[in-house]
PDB file with SEQRES, HELIX, SHEET and CRYST1 records, atoms N, CA, C and O in Angstrom:
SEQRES   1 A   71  UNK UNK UNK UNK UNK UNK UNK UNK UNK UNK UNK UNK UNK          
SEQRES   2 A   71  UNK UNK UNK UNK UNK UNK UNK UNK UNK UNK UNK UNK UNK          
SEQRES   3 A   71  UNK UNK UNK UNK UNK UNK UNK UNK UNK UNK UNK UNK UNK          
SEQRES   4 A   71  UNK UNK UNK UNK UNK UNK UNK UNK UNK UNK UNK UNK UNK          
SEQRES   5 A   71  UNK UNK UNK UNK UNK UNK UNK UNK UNK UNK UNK UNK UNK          
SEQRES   6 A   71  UNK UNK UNK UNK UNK UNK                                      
HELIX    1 AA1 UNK A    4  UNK A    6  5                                   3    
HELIX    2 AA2 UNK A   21  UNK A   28  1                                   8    
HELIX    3 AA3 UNK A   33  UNK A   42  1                                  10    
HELIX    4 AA4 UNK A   53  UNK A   61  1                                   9    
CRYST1    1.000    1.000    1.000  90.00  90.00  90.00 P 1           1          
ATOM      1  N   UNK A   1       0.816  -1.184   0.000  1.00  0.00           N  
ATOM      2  CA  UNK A   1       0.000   0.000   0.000  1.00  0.00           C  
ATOM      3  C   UNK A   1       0.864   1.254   0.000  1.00  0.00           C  
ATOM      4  O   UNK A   1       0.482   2.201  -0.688  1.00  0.00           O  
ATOM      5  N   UNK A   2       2.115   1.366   0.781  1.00  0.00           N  
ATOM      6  CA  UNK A   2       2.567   2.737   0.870  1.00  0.00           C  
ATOM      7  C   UNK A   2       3.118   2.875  -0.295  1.00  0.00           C  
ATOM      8  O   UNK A   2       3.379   4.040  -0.594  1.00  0.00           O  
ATOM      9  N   UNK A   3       3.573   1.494  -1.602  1.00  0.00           N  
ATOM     10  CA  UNK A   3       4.385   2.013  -2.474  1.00  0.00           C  
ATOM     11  C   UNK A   3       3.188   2.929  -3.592  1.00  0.00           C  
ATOM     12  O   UNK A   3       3.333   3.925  -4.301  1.00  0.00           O  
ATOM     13  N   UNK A   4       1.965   1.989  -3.301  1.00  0.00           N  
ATOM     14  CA  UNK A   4       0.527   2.953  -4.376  1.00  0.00           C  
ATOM     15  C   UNK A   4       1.269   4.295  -4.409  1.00  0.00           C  
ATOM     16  O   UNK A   4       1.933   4.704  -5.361  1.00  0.00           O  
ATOM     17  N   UNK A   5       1.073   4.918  -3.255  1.00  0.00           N  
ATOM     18  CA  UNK A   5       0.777   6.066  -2.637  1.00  0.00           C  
ATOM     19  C   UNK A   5       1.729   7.091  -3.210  1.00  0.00           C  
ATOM     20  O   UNK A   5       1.614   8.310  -3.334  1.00  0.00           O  
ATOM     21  N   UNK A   6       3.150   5.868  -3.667  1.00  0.00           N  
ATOM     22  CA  UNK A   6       4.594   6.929  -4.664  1.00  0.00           C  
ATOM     23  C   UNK A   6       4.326   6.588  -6.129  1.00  0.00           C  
ATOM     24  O   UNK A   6       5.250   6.668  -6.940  1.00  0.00           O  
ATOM     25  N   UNK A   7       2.922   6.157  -6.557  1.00  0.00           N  
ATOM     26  CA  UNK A   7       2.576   6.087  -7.873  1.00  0.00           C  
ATOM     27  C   UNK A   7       3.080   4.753  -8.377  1.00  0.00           C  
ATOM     28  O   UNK A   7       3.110   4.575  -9.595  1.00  0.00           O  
ATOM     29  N   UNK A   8       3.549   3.635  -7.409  1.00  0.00           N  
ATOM     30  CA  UNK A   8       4.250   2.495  -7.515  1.00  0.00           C  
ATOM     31  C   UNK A   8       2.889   1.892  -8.219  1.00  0.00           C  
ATOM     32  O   UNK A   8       1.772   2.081  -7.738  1.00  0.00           O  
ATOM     33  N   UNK A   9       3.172   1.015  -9.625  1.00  0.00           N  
ATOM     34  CA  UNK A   9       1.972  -0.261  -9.535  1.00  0.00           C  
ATOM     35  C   UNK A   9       2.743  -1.134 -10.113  1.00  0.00           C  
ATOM     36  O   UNK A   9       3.582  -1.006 -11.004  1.00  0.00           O  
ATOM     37  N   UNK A  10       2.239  -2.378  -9.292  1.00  0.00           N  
ATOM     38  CA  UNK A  10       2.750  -3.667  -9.609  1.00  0.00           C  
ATOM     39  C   UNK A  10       1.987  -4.808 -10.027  1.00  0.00           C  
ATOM     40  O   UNK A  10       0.998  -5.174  -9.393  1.00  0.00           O  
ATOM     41  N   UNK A  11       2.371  -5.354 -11.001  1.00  0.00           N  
ATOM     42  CA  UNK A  11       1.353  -6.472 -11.948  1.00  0.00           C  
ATOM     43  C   UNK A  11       2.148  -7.024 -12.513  1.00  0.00           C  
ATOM     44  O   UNK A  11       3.242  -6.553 -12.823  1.00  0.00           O  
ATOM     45  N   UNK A  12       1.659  -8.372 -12.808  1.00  0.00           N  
ATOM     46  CA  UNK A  12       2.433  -9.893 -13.674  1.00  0.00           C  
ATOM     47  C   UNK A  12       1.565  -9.962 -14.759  1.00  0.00           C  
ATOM     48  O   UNK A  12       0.383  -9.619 -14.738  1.00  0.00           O  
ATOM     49  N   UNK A  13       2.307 -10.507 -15.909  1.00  0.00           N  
ATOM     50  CA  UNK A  13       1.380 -11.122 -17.040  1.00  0.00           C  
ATOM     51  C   UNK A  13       2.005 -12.307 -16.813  1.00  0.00           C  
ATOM     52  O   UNK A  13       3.227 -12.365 -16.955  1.00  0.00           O  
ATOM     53  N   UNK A  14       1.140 -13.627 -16.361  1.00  0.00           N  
ATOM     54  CA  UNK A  14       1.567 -14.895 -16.541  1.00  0.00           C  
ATOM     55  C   UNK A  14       0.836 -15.524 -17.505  1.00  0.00           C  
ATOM     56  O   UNK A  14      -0.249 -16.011 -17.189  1.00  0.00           O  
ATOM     57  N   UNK A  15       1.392 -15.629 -19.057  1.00  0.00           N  
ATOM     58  CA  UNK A  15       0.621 -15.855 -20.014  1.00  0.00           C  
ATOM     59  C   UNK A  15       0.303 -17.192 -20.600  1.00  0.00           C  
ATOM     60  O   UNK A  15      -0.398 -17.394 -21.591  1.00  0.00           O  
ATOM     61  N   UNK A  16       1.093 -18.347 -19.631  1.00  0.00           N  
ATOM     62  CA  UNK A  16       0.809 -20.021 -20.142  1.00  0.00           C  
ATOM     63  C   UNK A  16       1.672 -19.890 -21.509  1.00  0.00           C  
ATOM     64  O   UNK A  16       2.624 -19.122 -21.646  1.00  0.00           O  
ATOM     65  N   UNK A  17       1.226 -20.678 -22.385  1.00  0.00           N  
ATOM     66  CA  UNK A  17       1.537 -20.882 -23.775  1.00  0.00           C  
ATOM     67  C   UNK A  17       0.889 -19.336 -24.622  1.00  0.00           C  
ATOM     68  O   UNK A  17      -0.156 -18.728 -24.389  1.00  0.00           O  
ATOM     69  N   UNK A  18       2.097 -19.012 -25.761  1.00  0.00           N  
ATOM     70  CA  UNK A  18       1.529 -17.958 -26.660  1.00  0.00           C  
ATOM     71  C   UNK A  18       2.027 -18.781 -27.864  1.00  0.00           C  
ATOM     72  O   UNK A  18       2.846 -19.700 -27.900  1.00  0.00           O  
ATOM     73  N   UNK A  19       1.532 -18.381 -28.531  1.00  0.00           N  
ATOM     74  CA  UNK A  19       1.730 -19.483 -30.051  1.00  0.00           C  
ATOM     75  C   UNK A  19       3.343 -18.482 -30.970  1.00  0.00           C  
ATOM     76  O   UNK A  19       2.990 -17.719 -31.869  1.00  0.00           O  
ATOM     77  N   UNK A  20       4.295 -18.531 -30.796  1.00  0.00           N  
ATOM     78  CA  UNK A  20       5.561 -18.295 -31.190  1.00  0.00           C  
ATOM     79  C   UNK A  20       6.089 -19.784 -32.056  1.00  0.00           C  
ATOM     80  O   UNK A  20       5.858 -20.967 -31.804  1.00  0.00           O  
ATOM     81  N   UNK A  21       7.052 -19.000 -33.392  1.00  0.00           N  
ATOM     82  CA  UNK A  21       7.984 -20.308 -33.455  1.00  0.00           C  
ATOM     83  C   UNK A  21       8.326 -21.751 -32.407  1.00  0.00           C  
ATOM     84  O   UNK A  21       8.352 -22.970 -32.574  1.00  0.00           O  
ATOM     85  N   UNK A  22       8.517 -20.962 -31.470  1.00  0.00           N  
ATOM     86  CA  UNK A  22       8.999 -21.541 -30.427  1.00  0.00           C  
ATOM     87  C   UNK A  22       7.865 -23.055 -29.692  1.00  0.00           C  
ATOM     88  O   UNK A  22       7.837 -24.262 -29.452  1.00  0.00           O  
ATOM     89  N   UNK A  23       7.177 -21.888 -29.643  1.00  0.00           N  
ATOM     90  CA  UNK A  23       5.717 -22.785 -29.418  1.00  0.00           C  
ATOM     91  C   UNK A  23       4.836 -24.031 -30.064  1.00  0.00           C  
ATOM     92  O   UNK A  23       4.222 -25.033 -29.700  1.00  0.00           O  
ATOM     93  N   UNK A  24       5.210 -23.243 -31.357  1.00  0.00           N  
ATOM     94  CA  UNK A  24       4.527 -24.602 -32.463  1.00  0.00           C  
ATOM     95  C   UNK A  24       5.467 -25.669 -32.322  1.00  0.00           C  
ATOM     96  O   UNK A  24       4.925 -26.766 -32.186  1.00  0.00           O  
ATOM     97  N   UNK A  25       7.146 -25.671 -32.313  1.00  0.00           N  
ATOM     98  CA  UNK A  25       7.875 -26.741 -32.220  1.00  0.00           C  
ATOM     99  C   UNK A  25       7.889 -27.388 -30.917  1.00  0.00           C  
ATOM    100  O   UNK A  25       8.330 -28.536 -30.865  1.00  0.00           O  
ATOM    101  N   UNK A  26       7.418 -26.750 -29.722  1.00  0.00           N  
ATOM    102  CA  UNK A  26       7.307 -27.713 -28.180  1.00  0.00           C  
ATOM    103  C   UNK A  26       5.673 -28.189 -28.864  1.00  0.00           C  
ATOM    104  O   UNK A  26       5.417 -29.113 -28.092  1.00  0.00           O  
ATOM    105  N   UNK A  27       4.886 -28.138 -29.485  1.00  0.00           N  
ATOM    106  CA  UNK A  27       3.609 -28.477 -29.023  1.00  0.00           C  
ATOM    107  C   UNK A  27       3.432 -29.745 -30.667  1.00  0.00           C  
ATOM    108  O   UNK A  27       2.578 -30.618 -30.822  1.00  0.00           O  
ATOM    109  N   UNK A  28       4.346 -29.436 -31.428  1.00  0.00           N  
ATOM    110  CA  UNK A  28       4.790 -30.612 -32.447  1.00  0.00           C  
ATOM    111  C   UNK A  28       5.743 -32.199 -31.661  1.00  0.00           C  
ATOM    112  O   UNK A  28       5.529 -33.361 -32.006  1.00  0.00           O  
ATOM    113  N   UNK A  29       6.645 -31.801 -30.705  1.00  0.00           N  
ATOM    114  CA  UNK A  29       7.646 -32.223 -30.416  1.00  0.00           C  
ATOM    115  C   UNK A  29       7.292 -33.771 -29.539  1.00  0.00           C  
ATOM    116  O   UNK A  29       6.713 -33.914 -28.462  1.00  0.00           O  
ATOM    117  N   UNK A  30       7.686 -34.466 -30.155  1.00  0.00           N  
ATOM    118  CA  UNK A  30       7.283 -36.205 -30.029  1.00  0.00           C  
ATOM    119  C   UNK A  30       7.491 -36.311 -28.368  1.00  0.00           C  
ATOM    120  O   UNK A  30       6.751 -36.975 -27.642  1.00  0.00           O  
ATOM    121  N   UNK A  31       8.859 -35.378 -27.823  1.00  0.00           N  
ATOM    122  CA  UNK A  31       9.037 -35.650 -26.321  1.00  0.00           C  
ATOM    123  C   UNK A  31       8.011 -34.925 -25.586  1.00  0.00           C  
ATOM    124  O   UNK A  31       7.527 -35.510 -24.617  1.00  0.00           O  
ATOM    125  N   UNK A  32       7.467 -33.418 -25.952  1.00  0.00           N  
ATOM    126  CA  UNK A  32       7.083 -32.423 -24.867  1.00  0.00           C  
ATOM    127  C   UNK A  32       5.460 -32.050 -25.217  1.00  0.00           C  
ATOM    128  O   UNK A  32       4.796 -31.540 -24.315  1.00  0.00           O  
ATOM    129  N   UNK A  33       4.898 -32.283 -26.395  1.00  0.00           N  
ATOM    130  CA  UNK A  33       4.030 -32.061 -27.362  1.00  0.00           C  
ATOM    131  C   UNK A  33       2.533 -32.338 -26.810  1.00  0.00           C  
ATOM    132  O   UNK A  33       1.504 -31.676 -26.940  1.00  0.00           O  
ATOM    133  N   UNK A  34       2.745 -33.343 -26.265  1.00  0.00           N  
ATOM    134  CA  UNK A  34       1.196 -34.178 -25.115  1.00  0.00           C  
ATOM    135  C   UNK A  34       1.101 -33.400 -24.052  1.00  0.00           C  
ATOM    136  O   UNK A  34       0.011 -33.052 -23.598  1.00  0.00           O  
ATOM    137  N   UNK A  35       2.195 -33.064 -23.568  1.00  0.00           N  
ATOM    138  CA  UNK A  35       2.133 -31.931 -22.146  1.00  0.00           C  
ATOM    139  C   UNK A  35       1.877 -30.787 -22.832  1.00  0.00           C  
ATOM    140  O   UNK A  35       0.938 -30.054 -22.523  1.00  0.00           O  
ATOM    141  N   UNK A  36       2.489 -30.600 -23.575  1.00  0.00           N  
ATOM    142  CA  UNK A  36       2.018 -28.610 -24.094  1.00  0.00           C  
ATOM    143  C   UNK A  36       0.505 -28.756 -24.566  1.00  0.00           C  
ATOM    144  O   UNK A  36      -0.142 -27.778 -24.191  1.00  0.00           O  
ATOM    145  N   UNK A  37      -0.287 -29.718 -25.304  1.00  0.00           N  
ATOM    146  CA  UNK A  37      -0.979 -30.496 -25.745  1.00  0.00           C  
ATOM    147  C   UNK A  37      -2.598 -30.013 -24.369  1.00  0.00           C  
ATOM    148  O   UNK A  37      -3.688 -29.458 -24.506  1.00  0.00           O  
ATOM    149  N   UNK A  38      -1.742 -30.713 -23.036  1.00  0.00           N  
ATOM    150  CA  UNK A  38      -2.727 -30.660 -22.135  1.00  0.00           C  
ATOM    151  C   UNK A  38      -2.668 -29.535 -21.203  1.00  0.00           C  
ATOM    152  O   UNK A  38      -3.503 -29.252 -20.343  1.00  0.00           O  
ATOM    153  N   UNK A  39      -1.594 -28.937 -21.477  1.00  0.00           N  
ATOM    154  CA  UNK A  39      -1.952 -27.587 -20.407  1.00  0.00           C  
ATOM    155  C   UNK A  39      -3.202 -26.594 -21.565  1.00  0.00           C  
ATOM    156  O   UNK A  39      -4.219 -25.966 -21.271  1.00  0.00           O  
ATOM    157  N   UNK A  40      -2.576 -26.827 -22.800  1.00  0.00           N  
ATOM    158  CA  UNK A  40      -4.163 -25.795 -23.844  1.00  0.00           C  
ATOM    159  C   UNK A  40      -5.138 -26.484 -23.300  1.00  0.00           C  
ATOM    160  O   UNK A  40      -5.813 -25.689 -22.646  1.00  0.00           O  
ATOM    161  N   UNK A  41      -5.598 -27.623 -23.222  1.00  0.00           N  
ATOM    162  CA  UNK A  41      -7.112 -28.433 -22.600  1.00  0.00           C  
ATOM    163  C   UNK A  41      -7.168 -27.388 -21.776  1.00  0.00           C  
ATOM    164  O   UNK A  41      -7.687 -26.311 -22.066  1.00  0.00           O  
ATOM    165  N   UNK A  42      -6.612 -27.678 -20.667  1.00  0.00           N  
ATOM    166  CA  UNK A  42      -6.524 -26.707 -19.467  1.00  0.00           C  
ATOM    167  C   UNK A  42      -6.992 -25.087 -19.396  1.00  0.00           C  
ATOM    168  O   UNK A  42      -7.801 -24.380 -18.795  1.00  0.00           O  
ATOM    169  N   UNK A  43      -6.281 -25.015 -20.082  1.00  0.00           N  
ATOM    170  CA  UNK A  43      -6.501 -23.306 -19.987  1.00  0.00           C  
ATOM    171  C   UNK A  43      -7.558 -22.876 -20.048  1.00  0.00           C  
ATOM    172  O   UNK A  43      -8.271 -23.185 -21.003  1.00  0.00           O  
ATOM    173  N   UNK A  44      -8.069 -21.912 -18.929  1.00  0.00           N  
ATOM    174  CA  UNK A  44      -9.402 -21.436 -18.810  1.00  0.00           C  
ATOM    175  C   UNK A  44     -10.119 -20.864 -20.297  1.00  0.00           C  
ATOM    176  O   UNK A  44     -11.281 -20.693 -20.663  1.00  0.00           O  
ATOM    177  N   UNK A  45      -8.950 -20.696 -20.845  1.00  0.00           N  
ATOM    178  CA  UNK A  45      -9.607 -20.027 -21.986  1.00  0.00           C  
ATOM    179  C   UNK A  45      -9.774 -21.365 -23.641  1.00  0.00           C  
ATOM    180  O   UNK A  45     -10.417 -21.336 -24.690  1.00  0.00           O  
ATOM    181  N   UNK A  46      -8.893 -22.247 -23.071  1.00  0.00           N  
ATOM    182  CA  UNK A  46      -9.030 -23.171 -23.740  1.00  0.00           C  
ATOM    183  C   UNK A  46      -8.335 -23.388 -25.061  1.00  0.00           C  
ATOM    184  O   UNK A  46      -8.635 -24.310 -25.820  1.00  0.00           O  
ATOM    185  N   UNK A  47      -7.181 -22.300 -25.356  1.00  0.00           N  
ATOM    186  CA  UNK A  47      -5.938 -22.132 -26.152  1.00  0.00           C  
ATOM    187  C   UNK A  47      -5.120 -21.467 -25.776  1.00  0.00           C  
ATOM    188  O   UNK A  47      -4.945 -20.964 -24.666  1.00  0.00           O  
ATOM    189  N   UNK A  48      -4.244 -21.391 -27.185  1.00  0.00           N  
ATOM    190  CA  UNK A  48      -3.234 -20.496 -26.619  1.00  0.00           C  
ATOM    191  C   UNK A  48      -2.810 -18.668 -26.415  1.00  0.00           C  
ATOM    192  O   UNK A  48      -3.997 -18.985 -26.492  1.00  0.00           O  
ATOM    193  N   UNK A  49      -2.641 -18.062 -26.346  1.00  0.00           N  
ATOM    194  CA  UNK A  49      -2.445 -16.788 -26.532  1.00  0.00           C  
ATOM    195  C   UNK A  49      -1.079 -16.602 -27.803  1.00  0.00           C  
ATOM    196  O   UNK A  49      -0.047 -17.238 -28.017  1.00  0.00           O  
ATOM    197  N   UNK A  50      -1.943 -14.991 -28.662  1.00  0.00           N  
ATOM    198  CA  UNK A  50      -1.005 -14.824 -29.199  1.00  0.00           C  
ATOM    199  C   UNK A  50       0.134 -13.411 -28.902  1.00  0.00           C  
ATOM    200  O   UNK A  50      -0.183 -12.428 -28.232  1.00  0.00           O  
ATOM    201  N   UNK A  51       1.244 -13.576 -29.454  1.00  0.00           N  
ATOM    202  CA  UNK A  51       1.925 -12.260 -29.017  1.00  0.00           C  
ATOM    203  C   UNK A  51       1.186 -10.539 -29.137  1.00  0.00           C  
ATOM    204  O   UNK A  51       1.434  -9.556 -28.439  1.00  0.00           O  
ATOM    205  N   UNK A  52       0.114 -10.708 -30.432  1.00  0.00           N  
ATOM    206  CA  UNK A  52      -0.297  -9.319 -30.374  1.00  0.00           C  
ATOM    207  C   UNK A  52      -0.761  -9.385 -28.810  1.00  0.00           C  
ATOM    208  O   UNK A  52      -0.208  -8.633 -28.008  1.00  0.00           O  
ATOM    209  N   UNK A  53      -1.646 -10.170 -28.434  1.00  0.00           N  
ATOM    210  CA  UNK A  53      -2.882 -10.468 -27.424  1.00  0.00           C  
ATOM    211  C   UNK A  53      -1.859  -9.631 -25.981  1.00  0.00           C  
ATOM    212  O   UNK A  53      -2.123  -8.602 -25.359  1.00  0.00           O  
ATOM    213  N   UNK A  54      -0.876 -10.421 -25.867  1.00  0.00           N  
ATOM    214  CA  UNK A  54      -0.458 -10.335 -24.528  1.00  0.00           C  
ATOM    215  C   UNK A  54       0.807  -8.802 -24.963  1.00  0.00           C  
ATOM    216  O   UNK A  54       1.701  -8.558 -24.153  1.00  0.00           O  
ATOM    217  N   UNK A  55       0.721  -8.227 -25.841  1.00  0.00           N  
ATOM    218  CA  UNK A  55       1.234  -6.861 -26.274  1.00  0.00           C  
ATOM    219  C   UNK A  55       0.151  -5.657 -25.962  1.00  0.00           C  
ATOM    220  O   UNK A  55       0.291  -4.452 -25.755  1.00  0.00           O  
ATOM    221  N   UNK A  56      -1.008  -6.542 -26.023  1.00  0.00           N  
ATOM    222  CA  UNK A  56      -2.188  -4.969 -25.941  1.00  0.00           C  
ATOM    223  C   UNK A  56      -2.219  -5.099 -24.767  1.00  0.00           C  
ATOM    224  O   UNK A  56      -2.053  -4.032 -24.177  1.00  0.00           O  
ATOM    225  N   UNK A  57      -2.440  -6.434 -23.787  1.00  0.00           N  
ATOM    226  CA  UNK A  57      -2.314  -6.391 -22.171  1.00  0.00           C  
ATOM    227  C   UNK A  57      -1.541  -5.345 -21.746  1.00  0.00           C  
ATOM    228  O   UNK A  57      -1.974  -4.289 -21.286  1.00  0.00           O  
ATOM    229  N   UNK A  58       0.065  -5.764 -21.966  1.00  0.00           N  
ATOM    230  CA  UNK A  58       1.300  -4.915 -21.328  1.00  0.00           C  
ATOM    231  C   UNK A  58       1.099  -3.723 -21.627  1.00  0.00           C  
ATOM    232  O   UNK A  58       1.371  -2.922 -20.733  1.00  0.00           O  
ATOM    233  N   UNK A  59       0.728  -3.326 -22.542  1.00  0.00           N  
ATOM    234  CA  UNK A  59       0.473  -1.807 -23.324  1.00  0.00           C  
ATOM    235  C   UNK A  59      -0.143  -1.547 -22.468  1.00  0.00           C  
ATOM    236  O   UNK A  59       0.446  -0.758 -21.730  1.00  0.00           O  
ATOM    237  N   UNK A  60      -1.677  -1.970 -21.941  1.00  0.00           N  
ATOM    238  CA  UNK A  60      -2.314  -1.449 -21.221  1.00  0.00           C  
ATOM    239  C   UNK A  60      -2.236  -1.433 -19.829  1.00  0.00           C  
ATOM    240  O   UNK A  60      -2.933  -0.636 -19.201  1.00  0.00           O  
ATOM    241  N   UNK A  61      -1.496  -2.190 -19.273  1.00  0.00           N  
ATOM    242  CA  UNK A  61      -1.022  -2.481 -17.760  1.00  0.00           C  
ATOM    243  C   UNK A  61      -0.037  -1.345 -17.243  1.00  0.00           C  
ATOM    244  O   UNK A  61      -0.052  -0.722 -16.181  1.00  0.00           O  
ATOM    245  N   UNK A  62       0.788  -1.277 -18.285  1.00  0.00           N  
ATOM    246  CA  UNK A  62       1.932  -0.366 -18.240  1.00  0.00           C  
ATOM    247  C   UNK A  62       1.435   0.962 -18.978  1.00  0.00           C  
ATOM    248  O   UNK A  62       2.485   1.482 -19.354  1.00  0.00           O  
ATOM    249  N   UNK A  63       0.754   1.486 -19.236  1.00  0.00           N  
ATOM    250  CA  UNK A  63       0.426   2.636 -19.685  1.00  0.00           C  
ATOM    251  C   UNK A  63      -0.397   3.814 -19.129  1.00  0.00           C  
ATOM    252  O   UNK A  63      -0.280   3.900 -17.907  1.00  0.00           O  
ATOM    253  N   UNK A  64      -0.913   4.415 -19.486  1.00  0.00           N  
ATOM    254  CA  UNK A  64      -1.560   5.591 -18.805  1.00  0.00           C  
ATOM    255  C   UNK A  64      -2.989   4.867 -18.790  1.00  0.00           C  
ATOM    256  O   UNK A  64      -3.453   4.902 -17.650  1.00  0.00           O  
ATOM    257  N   UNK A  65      -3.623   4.379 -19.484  1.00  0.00           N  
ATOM    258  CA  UNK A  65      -4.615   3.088 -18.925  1.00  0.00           C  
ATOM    259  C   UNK A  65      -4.969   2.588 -17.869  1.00  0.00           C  
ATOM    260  O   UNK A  65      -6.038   2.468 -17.272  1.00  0.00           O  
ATOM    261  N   UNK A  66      -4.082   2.346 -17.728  1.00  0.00           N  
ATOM    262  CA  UNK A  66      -3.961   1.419 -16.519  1.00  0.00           C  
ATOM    263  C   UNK A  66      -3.382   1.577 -15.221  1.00  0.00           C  
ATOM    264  O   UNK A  66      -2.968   0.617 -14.571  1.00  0.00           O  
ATOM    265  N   UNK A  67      -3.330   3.103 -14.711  1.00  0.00           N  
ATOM    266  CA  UNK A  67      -2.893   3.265 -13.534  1.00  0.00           C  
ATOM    267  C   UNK A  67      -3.845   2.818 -12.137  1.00  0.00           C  
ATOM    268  O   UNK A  67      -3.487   2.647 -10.972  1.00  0.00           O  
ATOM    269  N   UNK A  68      -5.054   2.721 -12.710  1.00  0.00           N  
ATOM    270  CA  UNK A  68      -6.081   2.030 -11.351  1.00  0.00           C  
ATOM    271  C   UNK A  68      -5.545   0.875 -11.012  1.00  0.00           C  
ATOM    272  O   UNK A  68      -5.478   0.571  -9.821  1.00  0.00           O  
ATOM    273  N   UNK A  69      -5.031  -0.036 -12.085  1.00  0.00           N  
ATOM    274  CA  UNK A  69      -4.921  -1.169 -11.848  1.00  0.00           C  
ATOM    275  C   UNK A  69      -3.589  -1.786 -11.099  1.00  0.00           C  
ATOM    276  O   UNK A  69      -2.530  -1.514 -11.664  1.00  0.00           O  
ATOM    277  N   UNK A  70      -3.521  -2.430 -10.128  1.00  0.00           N  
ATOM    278  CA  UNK A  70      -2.160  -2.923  -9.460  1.00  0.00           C  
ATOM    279  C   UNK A  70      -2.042  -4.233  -8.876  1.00  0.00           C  
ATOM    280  O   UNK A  70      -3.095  -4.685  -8.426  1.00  0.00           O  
ATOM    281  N   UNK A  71      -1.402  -4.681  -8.813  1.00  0.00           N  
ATOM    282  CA  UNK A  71      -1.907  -5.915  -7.565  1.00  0.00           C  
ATOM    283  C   UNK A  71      -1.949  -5.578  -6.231  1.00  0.00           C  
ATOM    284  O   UNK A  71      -2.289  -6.414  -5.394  1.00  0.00           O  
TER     285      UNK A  71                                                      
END                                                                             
């Protein structure tokens, strides 16, 4: 609370899987592919996120937007 008060805000984007190069080859990948596979089941949202997606978040978390918001 006292850091609010010096205009401090603090927030995480913990984004699971975002669909990157990177991503398509763990979720192809004969060893890791069933696990990357079942955390998307999982996900409340039920895929993956993409980089624009979690770019308009940060934009807005970190921006003049978003100063109400903090943890």
């Amino acid at each position: 609370m006292r850091w609010g008060k010096r205009g401090a805000r603090i927030n995480c984007i913990s984004a699971g899987i975002i669909f990157t190069p990177l991503a398509y080859d763990e979720l192809n990948s004969a060893e890791r592919g069933a696990f990357y596979r079942n955390m998307l089941d999982k996900s409340p949202a039920g895929r993956g996120g993409t980089p624009d997606e979690i770019g308009a978040l940060a934009e807005f978390l970190f921006g003049p937007n978003g100063t109400y918001v903090t943890w």
